[in-house]
VOGU-3710 file (C-alpha; in Angstrom, 3 decimals, decimal comma):
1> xxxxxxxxxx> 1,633/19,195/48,934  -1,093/17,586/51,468  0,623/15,264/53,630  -0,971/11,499/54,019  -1,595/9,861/57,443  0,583/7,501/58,474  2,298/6,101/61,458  6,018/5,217/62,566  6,487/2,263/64,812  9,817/0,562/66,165
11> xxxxxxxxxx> 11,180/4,299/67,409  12,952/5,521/70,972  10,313/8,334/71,400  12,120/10,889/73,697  8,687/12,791/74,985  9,032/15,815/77,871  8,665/13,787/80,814  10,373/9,996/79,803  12,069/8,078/77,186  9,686/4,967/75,639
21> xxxxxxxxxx> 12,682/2,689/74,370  9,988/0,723/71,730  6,874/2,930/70,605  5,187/3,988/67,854  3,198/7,432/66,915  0,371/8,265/64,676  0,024/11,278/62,464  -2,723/12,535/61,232  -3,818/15,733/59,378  -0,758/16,862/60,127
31> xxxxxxxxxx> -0,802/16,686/63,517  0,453/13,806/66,196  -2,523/11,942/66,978  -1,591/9,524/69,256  1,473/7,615/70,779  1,553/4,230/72,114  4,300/2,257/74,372  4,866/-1,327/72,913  4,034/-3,096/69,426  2,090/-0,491/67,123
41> xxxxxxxxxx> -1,685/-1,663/66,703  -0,873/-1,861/62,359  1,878/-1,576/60,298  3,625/2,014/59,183  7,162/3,146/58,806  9,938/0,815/60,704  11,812/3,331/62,251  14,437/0,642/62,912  14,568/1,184/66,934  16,260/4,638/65,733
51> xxxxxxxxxx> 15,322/7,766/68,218  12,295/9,625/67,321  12,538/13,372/68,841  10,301/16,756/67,999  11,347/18,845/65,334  13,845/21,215/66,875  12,866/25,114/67,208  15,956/27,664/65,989  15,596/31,142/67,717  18,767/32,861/66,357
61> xxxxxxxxxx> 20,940/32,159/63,791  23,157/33,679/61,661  23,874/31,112/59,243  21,723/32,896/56,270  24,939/35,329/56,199  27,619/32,578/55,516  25,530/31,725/52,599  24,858/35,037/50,796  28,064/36,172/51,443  30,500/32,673/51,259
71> xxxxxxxxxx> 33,482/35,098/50,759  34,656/38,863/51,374  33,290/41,464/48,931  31,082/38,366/47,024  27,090/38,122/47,375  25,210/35,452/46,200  22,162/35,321/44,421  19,781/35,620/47,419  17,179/32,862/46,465  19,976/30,832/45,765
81> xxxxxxxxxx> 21,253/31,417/49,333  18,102/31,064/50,537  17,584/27,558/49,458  20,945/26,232/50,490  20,221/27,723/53,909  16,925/26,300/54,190  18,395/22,580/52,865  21,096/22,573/55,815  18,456/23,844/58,141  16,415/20,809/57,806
91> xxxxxxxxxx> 18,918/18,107/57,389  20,209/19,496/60,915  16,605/18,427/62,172  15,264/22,364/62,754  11,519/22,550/61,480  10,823/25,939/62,827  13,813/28,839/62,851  13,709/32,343/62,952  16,082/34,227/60,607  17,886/36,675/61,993
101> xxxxxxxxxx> 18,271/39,758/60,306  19,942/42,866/61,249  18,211/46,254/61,865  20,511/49,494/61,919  23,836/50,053/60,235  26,863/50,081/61,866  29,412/49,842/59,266  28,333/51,174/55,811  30,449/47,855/54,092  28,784/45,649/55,734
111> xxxxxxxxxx> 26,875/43,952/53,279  24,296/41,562/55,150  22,959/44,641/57,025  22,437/46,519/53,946  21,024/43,727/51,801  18,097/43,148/54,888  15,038/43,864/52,388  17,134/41,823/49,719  16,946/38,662/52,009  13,421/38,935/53,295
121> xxxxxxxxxx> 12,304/39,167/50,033  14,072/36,074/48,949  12,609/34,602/52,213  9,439/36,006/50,651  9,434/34,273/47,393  10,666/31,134/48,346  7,234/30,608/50,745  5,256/31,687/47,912  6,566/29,756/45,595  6,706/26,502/48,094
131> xxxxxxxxxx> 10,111/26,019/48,301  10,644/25,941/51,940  11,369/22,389/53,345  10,374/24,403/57,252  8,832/27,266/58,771  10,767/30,661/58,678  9,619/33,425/60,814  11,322/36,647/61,477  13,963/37,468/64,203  14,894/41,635/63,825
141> xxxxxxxxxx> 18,365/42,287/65,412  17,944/45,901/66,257  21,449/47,745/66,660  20,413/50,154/69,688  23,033/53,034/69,129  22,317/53,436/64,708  20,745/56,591/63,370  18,485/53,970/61,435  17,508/51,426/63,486  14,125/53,236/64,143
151> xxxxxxxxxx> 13,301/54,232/60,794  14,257/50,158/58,907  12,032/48,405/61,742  9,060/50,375/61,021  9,544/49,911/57,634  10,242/46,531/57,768  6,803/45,989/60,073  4,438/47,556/57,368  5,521/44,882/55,025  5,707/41,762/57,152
161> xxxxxxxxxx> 5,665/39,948/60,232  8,136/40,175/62,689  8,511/37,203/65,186  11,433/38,148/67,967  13,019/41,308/68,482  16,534/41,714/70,027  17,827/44,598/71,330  21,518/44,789/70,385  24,559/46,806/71,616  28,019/46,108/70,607
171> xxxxxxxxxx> 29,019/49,110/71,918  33,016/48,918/73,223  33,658/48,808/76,697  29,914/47,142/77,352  28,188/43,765/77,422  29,965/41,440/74,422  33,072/43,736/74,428  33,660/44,759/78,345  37,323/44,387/77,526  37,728/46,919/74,751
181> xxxxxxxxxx> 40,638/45,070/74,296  38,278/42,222/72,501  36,735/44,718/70,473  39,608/45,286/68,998  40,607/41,680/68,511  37,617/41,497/66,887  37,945/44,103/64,487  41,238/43,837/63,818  40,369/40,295/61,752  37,486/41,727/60,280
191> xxxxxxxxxx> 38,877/44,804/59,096  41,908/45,498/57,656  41,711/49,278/59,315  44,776/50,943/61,028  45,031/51,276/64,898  44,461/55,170/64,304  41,047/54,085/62,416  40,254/51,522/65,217  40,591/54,107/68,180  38,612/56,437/65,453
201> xxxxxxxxxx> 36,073/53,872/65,507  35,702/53,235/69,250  34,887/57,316/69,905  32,052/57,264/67,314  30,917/54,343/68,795  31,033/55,428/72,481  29,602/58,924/70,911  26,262/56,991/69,154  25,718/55,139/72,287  25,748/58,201/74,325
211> xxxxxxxxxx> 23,472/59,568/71,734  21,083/57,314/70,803  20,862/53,717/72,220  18,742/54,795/75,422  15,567/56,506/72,981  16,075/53,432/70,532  15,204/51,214/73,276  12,369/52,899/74,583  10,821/53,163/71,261  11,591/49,606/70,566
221> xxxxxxxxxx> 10,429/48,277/73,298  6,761/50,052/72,806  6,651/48,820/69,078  6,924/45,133/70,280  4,518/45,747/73,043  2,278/47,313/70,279  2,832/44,277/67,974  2,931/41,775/70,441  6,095/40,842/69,264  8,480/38,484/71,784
231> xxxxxxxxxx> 11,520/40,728/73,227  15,229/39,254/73,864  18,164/40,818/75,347  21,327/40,491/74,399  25,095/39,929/76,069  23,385/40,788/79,543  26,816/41,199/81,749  25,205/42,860/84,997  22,128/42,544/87,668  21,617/46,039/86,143
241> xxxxxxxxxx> 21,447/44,899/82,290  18,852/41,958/83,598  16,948/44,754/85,683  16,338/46,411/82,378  15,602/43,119/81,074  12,695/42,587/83,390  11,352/46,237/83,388  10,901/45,938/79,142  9,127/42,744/79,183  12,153/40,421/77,591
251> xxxxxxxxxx> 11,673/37,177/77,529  14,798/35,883/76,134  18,462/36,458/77,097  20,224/35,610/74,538  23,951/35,084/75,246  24,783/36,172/78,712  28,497/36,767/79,143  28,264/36,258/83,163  27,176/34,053/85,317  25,604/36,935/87,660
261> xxxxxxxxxx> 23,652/37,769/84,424  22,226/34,226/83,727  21,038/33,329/87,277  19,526/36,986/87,754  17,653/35,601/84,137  16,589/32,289/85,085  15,311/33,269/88,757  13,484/36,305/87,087  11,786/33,857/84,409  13,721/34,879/81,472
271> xxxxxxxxxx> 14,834/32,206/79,366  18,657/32,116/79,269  19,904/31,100/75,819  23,437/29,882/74,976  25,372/29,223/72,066  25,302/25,203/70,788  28,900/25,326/69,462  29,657/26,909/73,398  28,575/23,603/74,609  30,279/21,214/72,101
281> xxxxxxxxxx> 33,809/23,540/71,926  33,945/23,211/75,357  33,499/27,163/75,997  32,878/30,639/74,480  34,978/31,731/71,412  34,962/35,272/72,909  35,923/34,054/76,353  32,773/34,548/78,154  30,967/32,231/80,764  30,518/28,850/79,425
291> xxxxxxxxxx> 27,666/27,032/78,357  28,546/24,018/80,706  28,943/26,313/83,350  25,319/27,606/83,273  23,884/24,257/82,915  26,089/22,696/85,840  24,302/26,021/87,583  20,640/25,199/86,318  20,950/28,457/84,843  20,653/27,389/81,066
301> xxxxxxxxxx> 17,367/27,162/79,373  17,624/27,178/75,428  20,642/26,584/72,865  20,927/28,171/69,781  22,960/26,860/66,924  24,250/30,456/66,562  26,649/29,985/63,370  26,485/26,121/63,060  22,884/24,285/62,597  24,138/21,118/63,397
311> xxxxxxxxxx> 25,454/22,160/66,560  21,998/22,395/68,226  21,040/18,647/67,980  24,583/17,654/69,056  24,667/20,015/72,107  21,352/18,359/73,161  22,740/14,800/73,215  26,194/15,973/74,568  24,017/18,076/77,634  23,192/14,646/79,309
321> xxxxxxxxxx> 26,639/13,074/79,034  28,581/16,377/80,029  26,071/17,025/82,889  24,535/13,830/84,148  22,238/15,628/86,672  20,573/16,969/83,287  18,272/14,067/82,029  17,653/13,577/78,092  14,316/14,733/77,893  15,395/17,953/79,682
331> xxxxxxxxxx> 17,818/18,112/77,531  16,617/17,646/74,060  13,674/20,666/75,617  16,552/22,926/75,302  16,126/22,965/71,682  12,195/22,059/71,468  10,069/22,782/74,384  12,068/25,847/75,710  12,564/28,120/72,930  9,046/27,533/71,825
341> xxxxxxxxxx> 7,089/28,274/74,788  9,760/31,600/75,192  8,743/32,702/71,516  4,988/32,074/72,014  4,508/28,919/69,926  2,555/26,480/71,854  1,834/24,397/69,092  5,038/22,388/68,928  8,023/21,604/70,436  6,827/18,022/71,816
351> xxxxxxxxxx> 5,915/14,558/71,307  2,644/15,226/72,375  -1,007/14,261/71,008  -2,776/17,537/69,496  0,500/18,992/68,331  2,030/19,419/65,127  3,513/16,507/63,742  7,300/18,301/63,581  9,207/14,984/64,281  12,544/14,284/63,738
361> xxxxxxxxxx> 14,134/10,798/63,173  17,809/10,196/64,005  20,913/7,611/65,091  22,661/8,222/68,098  26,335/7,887/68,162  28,913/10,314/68,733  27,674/12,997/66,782  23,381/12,213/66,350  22,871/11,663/62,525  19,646/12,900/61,004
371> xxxxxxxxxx> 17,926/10,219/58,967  14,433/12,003/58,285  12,713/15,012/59,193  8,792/16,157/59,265  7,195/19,396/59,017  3,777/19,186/59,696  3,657/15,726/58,825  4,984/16,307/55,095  8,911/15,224/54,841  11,194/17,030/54,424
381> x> 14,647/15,162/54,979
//
């Protein structure tokens, strides 16, 4: 479908620098083409005096998971899975997100992992067939200490694009799970395995790391420079971790669990990216450094909806109020500007003449409601 022209008047336009309380903005061929203060010069769509914001940018989420596998031991049919995920994308007001999919098994049940050329293909046929209310590109999660991770990336690369690469270790005693004690938290509710098979676990674990996660890297980290692929870290906890960082060209860190981690980010020019549903639970499920923290730091950078796509529109409208220092324009780049310019994509991101016409229309309240949504000036909500 070829989008028409048209223009939206009687709209709070949040833009990067300033809020216009009554504006209006012109699209055309797909792209904003100009924004006024005041009355609009002709008639178009009556936004109402409803906020008018850019289409938000997603950089990880997991979300495609809760939808092709909604329960234990059950996959759905992956187009099918694809479509719902795409549908609750866009109604959260995301036009671009990268789906994250996971590179190297860990756990030989674990069914997202193993079903990674299932998805992309879905991903695949629903662009090809038009389906897709917004943009997907590719985020690889690459699990550092697998005997596979090298050998599914490069496979994956020869038959598509990959966006973001994240180098992953959830190794026990490290990063995410310092406290070993978590890791087994964690495992105990997602496995029903004995403490014998848990302490089983943690060796092999603490063997493959030994083994393998410091050539993984390396070789990684030269197929993204090759490709020219953006790099993210992930659950930095040390000056060390964000040394590394630094040295292999990242340019995301995604989830730091410490405070020391996401300052030594943000001074070193690494965008520091935290969880949505952090900021709007009021702090980390896993009991690491808070969202709020960071930001009451000027330490934070990007949000993520993580598991919950709503959650990154509502953590930009709850930034301002939680952290007045933080204006809304600042706030709202958290989920625009920030993670765009971090991933490379300079054509979006803001209310800005020249740029794609990704625009989202919403209510504020106590929870923003989306009313309409624009990719590329064709709507999509």
């Amino acid at each position: 479908m070829n989008p028409k022209d048209f223009l939206i008047h009687n709209a709070r336009l949040v833009l990067r620098d300033r809020v216009i309380e009554q504006g209006w903005i012109a699209v055309a061929d797909r792209r904003i083409a100009e924004i006024g203060d005041g009355a609009a010069p002709e008639s178009g769509l009556d936004a109402g005096g409803a906020t008018l914001a850019p289409g938000l940018v997603e950089l990880h989420t997991d979300h495609l998971e809760l939808h092709y596998t909604p329960r234990p031991a059950v996959k759905w049919p992956a187009l099918s899975a694809v479509l719902a995920y795409d549908a609750q994308i866009a109604a959260s007001g995301i036009t671009t997100v990268f789906d994250s999919l996971r590179a190297g098994l860990e756990d030989r049940r674990d069914a997202v992992t193993s079903s990674l050329d299932v998805l992309a293909e879905a991903i695949d046929e629903a662009r090809e067939k038009d389906l897709l209310r917004v943009e997907h590109l590719t985020h690889l999660r690459c699990e550092l200490s697998t005997e596979d991770v090298l050998e599914v990336t490069e496979r994956f690369l020869t038959k598509r694009p990959v966006h973001l690469m994240s180098l992953m270790d959830h190794t026990p005693g490290q990063r995410q799970f310092q406290d070993i004690e978590k890791f087994l938290v964690y495992y105990r509710g997602k496995t029903n395995l004995t403490e014998e098979q848990l302490q089983a676990l943690i060796e092999r674990r603490l063997r493959d790391h030994a083994l393998r996660a410091g050539p993984n890297r390396r070789r990684l980290v030269d197929i993204a420079r090759d490709k020219g692929i953006a790099l993210a870290s992930h659950d930095d906890a040390t000056a060390e971790h964000v040394a590394e960082s630094l040295a292999d060209g990242v340019s995301i860190a995604e989830f730091p669990t410490t405070l020391e981690a996401a300052r030594a980010s943000h001074e070193a020019g690494i965008g520091v990216l935290m969880g949505a549903p952090n900021l709007v639970r009021g702090g980390s499920h896993s009991g690491n450094v808070a969202a709020e923290d960071l930001a009451r730091q000027g330490t934070l950078d990007i949000f993520s909806s993580d598991y919950v796509p709503a959650s990154l529109l509502q953590a930009a409208f709850d930034l301002p109020r939680r952290v007045p220092s933080i204006s809304l324009p600042d706030a709202l780049a958290t989920v625009t500007d920030n993670p765009a310019r971090a991933a490379g994509l300079n054509d979006r991101g803001r209310l800005e003449p020249g740029l794609r016409a990704d625009l989202v229309c919403l209510t504020e309240g106590a929870v923003p409601a989306v009313r309409a949504v624009w990719r590329e000036g064709l709507r999509v909500v």
